[in-house]
N, C-alpha and C positions, 0 to 999 in steps of 0.2 A: 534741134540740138546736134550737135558737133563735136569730136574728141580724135586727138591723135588713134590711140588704140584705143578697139572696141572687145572685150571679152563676151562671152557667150557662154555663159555655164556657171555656175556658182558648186561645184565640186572642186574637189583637192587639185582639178589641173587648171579650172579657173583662176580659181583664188593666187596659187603661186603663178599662172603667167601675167597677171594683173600686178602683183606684188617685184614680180623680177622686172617686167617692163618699167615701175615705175622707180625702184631704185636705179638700173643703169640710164633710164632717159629720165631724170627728176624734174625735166622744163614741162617733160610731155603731160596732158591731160586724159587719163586712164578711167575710162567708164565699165564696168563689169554688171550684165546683167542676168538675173538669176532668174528662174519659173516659178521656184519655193523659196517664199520668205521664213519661214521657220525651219533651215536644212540643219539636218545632223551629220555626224561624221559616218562616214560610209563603214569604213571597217569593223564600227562597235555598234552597229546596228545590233547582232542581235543580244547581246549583253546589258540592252535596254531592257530587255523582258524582264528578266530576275537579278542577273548579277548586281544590277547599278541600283541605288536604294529608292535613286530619284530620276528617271527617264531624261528627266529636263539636264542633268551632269554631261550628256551627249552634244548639245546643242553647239552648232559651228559656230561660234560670234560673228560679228561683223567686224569687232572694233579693228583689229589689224587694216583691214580695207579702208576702214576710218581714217584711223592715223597717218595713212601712207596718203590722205586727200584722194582716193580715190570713191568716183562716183558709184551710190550702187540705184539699182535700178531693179526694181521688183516686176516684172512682167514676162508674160510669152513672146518669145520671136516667131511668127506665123513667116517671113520671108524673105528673102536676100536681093536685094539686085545691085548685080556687083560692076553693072556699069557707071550706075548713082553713088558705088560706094555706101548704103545704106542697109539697115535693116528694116522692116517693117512690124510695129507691136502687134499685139491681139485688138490693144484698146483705140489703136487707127493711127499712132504718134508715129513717127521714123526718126532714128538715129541715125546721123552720117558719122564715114570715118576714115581718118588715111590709111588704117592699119586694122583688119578684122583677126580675133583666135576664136577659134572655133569648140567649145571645151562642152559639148551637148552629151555626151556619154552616152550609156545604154537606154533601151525600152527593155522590159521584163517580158519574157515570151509565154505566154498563154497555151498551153499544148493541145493537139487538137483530139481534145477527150470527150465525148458524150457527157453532160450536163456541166460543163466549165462554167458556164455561167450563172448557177445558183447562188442564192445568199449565203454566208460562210468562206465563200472561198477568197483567198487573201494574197496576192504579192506582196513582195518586199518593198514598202515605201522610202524615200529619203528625206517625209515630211514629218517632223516632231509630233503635230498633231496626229496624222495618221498613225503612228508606231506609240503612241499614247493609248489611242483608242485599241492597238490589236494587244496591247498589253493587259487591259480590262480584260476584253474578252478570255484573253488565253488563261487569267485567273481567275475565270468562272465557270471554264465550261473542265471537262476532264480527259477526252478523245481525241487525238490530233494524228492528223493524216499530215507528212511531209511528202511531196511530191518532186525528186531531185537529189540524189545524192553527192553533188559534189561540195566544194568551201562553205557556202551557203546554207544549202541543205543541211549537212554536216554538223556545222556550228550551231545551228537553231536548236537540230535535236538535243546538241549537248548541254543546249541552254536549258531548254524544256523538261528535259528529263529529271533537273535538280528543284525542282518545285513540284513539292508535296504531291500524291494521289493524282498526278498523271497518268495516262497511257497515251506512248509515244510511238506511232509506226512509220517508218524512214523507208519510200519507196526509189530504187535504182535500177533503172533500165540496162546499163551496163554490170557486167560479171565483177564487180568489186565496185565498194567506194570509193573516191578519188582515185580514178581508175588512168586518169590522164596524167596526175601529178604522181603517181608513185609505181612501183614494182609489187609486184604479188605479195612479198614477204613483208613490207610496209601494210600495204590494204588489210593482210591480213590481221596483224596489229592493229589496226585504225576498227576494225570489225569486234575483236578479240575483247577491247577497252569499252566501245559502246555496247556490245550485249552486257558484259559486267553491271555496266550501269542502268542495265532495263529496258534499253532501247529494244524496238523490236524490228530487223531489217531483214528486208527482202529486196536482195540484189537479183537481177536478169529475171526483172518484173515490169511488168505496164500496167500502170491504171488505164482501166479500156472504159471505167464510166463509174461518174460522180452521183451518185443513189441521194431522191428525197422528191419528199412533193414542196417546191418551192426555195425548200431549205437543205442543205447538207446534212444527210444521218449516215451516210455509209460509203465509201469506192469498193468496186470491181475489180480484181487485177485479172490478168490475164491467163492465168492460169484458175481463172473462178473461185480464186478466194474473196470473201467479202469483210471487208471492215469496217466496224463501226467507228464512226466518224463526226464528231460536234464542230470540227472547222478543217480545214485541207489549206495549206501555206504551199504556195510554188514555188519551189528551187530551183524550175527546169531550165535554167537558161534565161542569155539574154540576147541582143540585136542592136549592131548602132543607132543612134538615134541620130538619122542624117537627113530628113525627111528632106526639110526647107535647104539644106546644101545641093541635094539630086535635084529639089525642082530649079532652083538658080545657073545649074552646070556646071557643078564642080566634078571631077572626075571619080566615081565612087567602084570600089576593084569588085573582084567579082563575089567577092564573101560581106559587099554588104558594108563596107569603112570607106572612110573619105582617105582618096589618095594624097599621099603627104612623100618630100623626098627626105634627106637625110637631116634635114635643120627646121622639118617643118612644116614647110610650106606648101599647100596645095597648087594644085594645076592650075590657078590666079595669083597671080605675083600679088604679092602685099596680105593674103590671106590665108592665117594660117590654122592646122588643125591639131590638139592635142587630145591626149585620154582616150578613154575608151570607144570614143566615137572616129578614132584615127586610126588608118593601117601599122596593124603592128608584123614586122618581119622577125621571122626565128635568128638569133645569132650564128647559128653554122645553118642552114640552108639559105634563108633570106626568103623565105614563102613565109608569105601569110598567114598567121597563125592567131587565131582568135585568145589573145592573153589579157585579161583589164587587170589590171593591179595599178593600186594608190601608187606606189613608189615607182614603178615604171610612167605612169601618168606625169606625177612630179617633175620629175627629171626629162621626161617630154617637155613640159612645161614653161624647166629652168629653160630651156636650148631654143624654145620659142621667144621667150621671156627678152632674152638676152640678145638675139639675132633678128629680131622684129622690123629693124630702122636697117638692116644690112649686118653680112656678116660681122661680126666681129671679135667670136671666139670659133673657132675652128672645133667643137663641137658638135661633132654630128653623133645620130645614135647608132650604137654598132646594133641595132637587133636585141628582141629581148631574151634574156638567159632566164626567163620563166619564176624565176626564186620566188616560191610561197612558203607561209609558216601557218601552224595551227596549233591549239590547244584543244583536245577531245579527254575527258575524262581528267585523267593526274597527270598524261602524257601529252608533252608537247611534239610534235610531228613538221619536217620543212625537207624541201626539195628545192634543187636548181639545177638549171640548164639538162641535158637530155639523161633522160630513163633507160635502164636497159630494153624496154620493149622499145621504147622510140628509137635507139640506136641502131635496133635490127629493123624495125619497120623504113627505116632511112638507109639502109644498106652502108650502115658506119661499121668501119673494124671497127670493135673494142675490144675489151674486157674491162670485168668488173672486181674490184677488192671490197672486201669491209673486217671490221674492227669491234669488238665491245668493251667497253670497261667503264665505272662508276664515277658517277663528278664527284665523289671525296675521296681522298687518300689521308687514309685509312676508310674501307668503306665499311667499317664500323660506326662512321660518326652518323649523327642525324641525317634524315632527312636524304641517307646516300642513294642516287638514282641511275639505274643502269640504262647506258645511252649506246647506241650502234649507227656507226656510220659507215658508209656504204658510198664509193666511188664508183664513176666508169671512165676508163683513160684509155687515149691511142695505144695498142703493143708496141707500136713503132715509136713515135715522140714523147710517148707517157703522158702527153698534153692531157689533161682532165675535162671531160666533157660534162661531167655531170656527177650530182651529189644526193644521198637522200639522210636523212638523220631522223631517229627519236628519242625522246631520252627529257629532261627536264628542260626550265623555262630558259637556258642557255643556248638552248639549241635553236632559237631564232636569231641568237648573235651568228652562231658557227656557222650557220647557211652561210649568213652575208660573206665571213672568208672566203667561202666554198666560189659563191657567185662571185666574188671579185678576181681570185681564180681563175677562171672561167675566162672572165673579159681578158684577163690580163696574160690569159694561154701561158697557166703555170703550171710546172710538170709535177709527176707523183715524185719527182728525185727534189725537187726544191722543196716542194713538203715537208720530202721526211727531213730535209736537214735546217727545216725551221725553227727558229728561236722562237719559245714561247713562254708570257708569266703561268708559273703553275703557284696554286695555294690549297692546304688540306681544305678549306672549307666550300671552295670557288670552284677547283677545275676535277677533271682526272690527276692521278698521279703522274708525271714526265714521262716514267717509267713504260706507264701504257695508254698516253693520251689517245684516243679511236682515230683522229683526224692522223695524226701522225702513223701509228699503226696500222692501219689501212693503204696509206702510202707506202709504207714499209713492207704491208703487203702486196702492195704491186710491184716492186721491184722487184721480190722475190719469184713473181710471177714472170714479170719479164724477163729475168735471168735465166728460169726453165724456158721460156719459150728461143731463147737462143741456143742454149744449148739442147734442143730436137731436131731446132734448122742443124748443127753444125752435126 
């Protein structure tokens, strides 16, 4: 079998550069092949456990693939040889092609703990039936050991903790949760919210060993506490999943991703690399930066998608500006582009402003939620490098301003003289919107810092 473009990966960067290649080239014939025939949506993974009333509400369709005639193909890719222009299946078939994307994402990393290998212990699947079956179990056992406190870990606990006669213990090797995406005064909020809710966390800890004869009853941390434990989920991370590209000789950087330049393409003309299996560069350094997120994937995707047959949108990616969002508890929590630790750890001037005030005006009315936001901008340009917010379900929109922002190097002075809709039930009051007032507050800041120089 034969196809203009060949996709590889059946996640969110598959599926859209399968989808964009075949609407801009609609002659071309677009094969997309996936490992797991029953995949779910990556981000609501863990909101399979309890939230969703039926596991099966997750499940990624095909039809969009369908209707755009594109071919899908259920099988393992074991190999490349990109003089043949083919892949090689598990089941012994090969695929040729003018045009290879390479959309393989992560592998889950296994950490190297004394008994990791016993029954009970569980990663994060992206297979329906697997995340089926850890749903059973997690409703029948009581003990649960997370191992990973970042987005993942994070969100699992928040899931777990909301179904009945649980005990939840959330273990983090680093001094805070979401220690990479947030500033101390965030983490500590994101901490503050999950002990409310029961969770039991121990940051700047190690599991040094997974306790049981065959089966999991307990971890070790490093500090000799032991806990009782009916199953252990690993959070700890993950690893490209570039095996079969390294053995082929595509160029792979030193952290482990397939090298890609600005549109794409790897170190093989015609083949290209998206998603989390692809080099992602920071927007203001341009190093390497281990970031997977769907929407940055996406957007990889489109620029694949669309430049596949030759440039033809002047599209390259600037680097990613980081933007995550989360919901932990009743509070929603999002960051983008640099942190104040990451500012100093990069040797960036900054400083930093923030802001609070309630999304109703009157915040007397229902349901009113106190949200703070929290900038870091050049002294000199005011240019905005970076954003963190909490505050209600809003606060995943306000990122994206924050992140657009960012790309678009807008200063704290265009901010504060932003036009924005306000309404009593929808935003803050004008009066003291945080985004705006925070900007507000850096000007302010800026204006002392001139006049000390003067």
């Amino acid at each position: 079998m034969k196809y203009d473009v060949v996709v590889v990966g059946g996640g969110p960067a598959g599926v859209i550069s399968a989808l964009t290649a075949k609407n801009v080239y609609p002659k071309k014939s677009v094969c997309l092949i996936k490992e797991i025939g029953d995949s779910i949506i990556p981000c609501a993974i863990p909101y399979m456990i309890n939230t969703m009333p039926d596991p099966k509400q997750n499940a990624m369709g095909d039809d969009p693939l369908r209707s755009a005639d594109i071919e899908i193909v259920v099988a393992k890719v074991v190999a490349l040889n990109t003089k043949d222009r083919s892949v090689a299946l598990q089941s012994g078939d090969t695929i040729s092609f003018d045009r290879l994307i390479l959309a393989t994402g992560t592998d889950a990393v296994r950490p190297p703990v004394a008994g990791i290998d016993k029954k009970g212990i569980f990663t994060i699947s992206k297979s329906m039936s697997a995340m089926v079956a850890l749903r059973e179990i997690i409703h029948s056992i009581q003990n649960i050991v997370i191992i990973g406190g970042g987005f993942i870990g994070s969100e699992f606990a928040d899931e777990l903790i909301k179904i009945p006669g649980k005990e939840v213990h959330l273990v983090e090797i680093m001094p805070k949760l979401l220690f990479a995406a947030f500033d101390d005064e965030f983490c500590d909020k994101i901490e503050e919210v999950m002990t409310e809710e029961g969770i039991h966390i121990h940051t700047n800890r190690r599991v040094v060993s997974i306790n049981g004869n065959g089966s999991v009853d307990s971890v070790t941390l490093d500090n000799g506490e032991t806990i009782k434990a009916d199953i252990v989920i690993l959070g700890a991370g993950a690893k490209p999943s570039v095996e079969f590209a390294k053995e082929a000789g595509l160029r792979i950087t030193d952290r482990g991703s397939i090298w890609v330049d600005d549109y794409m393409q790897t170190s093989i003309e015609g083949i290209f690399a998206v998603g989390d299996c692809a080099l992602k560069r920071d927007f203001f350094t341009r190093r390497e930066v281990p970031v997977w997120l769907a929407s940055t994937a996406t957007s990889e995707a489109r620029n694949a998608g669309v430049n596949v047959f030759g440039i033809r949108v002047l599209n390259q990616m600037p680097g990613t500006v980081a933007a995550f969002s989360t919901r932990l508890g009743d509070v929603s929590f999002a960051s983008a582009g640099m942190i104040d630790r990451t500012v100093k750890k990069e040797n960036f001037r900054s400083v930093c402003s923030a802001a609070v005030a309630y999304d109703r005006h009157p915040i007397t009315l229902p349901e009113a939620c106190e949200c703070k936001v929290k900038l870091c901008y050049s002294p000199r340009s005011g240019i905005v490098l970076g954003g963190q917010i909490y505050g209600c379900a809003a606060v995943g929109e306000l990122i994206n301003v924050i992140a657009l922002a960012i790309q678009k190097k807008v200063t704290v002075r265009e901010i504060d003289m932003m036009q924005i809709a306000t309404h009593p039930l929808l935003t803050a009051a004008p009066t003291v919107h945080p985004l705006i007032n925070a900007a507000h507050q850096a000007l302010a800041q800026m204006r002392a810092m001139v006049k000390e120089e003067d």
